[in-house]
N, C-alpha and C positions, 0 to 999 in steps of 0.2 A: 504494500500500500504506500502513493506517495503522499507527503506529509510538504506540502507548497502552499505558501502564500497567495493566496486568491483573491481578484479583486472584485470590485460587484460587479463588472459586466460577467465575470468566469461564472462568481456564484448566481447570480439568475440565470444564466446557462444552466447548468448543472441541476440547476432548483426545476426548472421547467423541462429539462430533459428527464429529471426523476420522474413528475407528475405525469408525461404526456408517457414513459411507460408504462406508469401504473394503471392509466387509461385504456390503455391497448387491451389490459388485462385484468377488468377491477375485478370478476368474482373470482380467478385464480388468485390476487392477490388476498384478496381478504376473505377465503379460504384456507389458506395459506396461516396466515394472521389467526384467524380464527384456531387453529390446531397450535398453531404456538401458544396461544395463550393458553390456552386448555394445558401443554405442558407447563410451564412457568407457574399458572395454577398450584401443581401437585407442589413444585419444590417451597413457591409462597404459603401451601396447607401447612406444611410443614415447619417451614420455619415460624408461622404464627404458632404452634402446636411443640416446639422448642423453647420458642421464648418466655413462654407460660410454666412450662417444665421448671425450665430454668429458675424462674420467678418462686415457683414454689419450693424449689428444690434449695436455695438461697434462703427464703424463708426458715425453711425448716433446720436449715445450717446455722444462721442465724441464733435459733433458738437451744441452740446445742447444751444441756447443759450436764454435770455430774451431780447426783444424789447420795448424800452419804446419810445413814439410817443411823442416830445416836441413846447410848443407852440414855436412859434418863435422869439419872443422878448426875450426869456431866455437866460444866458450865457453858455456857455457851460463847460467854467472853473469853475464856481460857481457849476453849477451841478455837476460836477464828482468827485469835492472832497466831496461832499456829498453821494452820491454812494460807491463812494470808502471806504467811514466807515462801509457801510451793511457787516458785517462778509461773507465771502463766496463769493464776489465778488472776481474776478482775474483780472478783465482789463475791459474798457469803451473805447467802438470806437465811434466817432461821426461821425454819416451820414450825409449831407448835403441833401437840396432837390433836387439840379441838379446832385449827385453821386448814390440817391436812385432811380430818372430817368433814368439814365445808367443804374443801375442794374433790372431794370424791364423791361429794351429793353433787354437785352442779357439772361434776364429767357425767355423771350416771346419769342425770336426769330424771325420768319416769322409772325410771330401776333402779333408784334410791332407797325404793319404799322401806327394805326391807333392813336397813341401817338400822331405819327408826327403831325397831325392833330390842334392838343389841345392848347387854347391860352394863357394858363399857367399852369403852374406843378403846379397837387395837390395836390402832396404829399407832406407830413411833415417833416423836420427834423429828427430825430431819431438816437437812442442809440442801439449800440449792445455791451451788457454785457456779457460777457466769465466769467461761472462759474467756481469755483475750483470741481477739481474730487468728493471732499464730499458735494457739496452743490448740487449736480444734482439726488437727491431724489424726490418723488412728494411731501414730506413734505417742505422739505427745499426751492425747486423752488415757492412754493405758499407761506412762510413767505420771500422771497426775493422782490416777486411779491406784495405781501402789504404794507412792506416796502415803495417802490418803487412810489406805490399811495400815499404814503403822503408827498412826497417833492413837494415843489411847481415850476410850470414849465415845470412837464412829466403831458400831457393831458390824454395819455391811454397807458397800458400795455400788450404785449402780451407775456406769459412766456410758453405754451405749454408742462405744466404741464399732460394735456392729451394723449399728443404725449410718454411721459417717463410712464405712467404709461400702456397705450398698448405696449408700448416693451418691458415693463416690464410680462406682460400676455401673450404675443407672448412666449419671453423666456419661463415662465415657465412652459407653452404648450409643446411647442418642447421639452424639458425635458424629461416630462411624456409620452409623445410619444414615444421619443428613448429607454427611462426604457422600457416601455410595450414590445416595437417590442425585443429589447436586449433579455428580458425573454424569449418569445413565441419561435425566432428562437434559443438559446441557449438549450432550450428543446429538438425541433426539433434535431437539433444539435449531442446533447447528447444520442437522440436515435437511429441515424444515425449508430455514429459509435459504442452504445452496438448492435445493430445486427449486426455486422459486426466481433465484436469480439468475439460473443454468436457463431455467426457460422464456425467462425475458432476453436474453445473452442473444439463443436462439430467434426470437421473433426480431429484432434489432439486428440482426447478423449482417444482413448486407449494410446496414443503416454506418455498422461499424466500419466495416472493411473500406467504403467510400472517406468515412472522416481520416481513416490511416492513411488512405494514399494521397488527402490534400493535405498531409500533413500536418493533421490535429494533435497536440501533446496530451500526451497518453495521459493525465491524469484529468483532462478532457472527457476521453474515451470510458473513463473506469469509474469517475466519481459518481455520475448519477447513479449507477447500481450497487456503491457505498450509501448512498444518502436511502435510495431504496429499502436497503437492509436496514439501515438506520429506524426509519419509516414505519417499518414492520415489525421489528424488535420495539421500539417504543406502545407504538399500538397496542401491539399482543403483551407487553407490561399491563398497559394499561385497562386493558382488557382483564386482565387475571389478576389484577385487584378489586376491580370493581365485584366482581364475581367472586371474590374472596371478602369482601365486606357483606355482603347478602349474606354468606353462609356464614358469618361472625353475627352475626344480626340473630339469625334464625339460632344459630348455637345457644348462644345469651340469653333467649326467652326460654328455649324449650331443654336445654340441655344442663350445661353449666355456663357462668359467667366470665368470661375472656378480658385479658387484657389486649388492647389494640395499639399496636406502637404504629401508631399512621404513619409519622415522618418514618421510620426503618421501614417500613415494608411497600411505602410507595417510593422512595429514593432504589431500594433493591431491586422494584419491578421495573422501573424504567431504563438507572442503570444497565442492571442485565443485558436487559431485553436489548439496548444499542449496543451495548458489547457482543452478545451472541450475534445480533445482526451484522455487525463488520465482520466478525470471524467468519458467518457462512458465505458473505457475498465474496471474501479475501479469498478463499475455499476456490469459489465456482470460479471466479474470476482468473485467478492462476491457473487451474484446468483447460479452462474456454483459450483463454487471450494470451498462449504463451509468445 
């Protein structure tokens, strides 16, 4: 592809030699169109369907925290300034037994009832430690977590060291998954709109070989079926968002509630889309016009 300084008379040239192919051929082209964005779609599903992921998966890392279960004769001043020296600790809430009561009626809900019942809380005491952002590794939560076993006065600890290390595999699941699908339809993609520019290439054929022999500069010759692919790569972005906001819509009422990063996923559709489109018309164009 050449990359030249163009002045307005080239670029209205160019501009009107895209249009007047696309004219030749409006329902191949937006056909055409129409099937890219349907792929662009599936990668756009997706990454709205990651970034959610994500969102929660961040939350819930966020919320990381270790439980240490204490006998009850312990102080609790004494303990937490011992706590409080583990490196990587940020803060020590102490639970009481009649506050960890409450909090197990309002996770249960309607399956509380049977609390009420009970002729004494048997629950323990308890510590909730709030890690710092670098101590919430599986390395680090399990020497926090041993730590933790050797002061005297925490009976048991639960730090959920499991929990971080499946979100951690989750994450880097979805990943590999996004990569994969990204490749397979960027393929698809890219071969969408080289026939599309192979076959305008063709209908233009003599149109071209007349401008070579008066001596037209070749980026004359090429750019309108760049700006082409341009054209259609934008569209078909644009396309496969708007048809990605309907299905966030319909999601929202009937299904669950979504976060919607408009600016990222309309800057990605559009982007893209001009990018896949230089690549396939670069594609067809080297082929045809060597």
């Amino acid at each position: 592809m050449l990359l030249v300084k163009l002045s307005m008379t080239d670029f209205n040239f160019i501009l009107k030699e895209s249009l007047r192919t696309i004219r030749k051929r409006p329902l191949s082209f937006f056909l055409s169109t129409f099937a890219f964005g349907l792929c662009l779609l599936i990668i756009l599903l997706f990454l709205l369907l990651t970034y959610n992921l994500f969102l929660s998966l961040r939350i819930a890392y966020d919320r990381i925290e270790i439980y240490a279960f204490l006998d009850e004769k312990v102080s609790f001043s004494e303990i937490k300034d011992k706590i409080s020296l583990i490196n990587g600790v940020e803060d020590v809430r102490y639970i009481s037994k009649d506050e960890a009561l409450n909090i197990l009626k309002k996770e249960l809900q309607e399956e509380a009832t049977f609390l009420e019942n009970l002729e004494r809380n048997p629950l323990p005491p308890s510590l909730r430690i709030r890690l710092s952002p670098q101590a919430k590794s599986v390395a680090e939560i399990k020497r926090i977590e041993d730590k933790l076993r050797l002061i005297p006065g925490i009976k048991d600890v639960w730090a959920g060291e499991e929990l971080v290390a499946k979100l951690i595999k989750v994450l880097n699941s979805i990943i590999v998954i996004d990569i994969g699908i990204l490749i397979i339809v960027a393929i698809s993609v890219i071969f969408i709109i080289f026939q599309n520019i192979e076959q305008s290439l063709f209908v233009r054929q003599r149109e071209i070989e007349i401008m070579s022999l008066v001596g037209a500069k070749d980026y004359l010759v090429k750019s309108p079926f760049y700006l082409e692919g341009i054209f259609q790569g934008v569209l078909g972005g644009l396309f496969s968002f708007i048809i990605l906001f309907v299905i966030y819509q319909v999601m929202s009422l009937n299904i669950v509630a979504l976060t919607f990063p408009t600016a990222l996923l309309l800057s990605f559709a559009l982007v893209s889309g001009a990018l896949l489109g230089i690549i396939g018309s670069n594609i067809a164009l080297n082929r045809i016009l060597k």
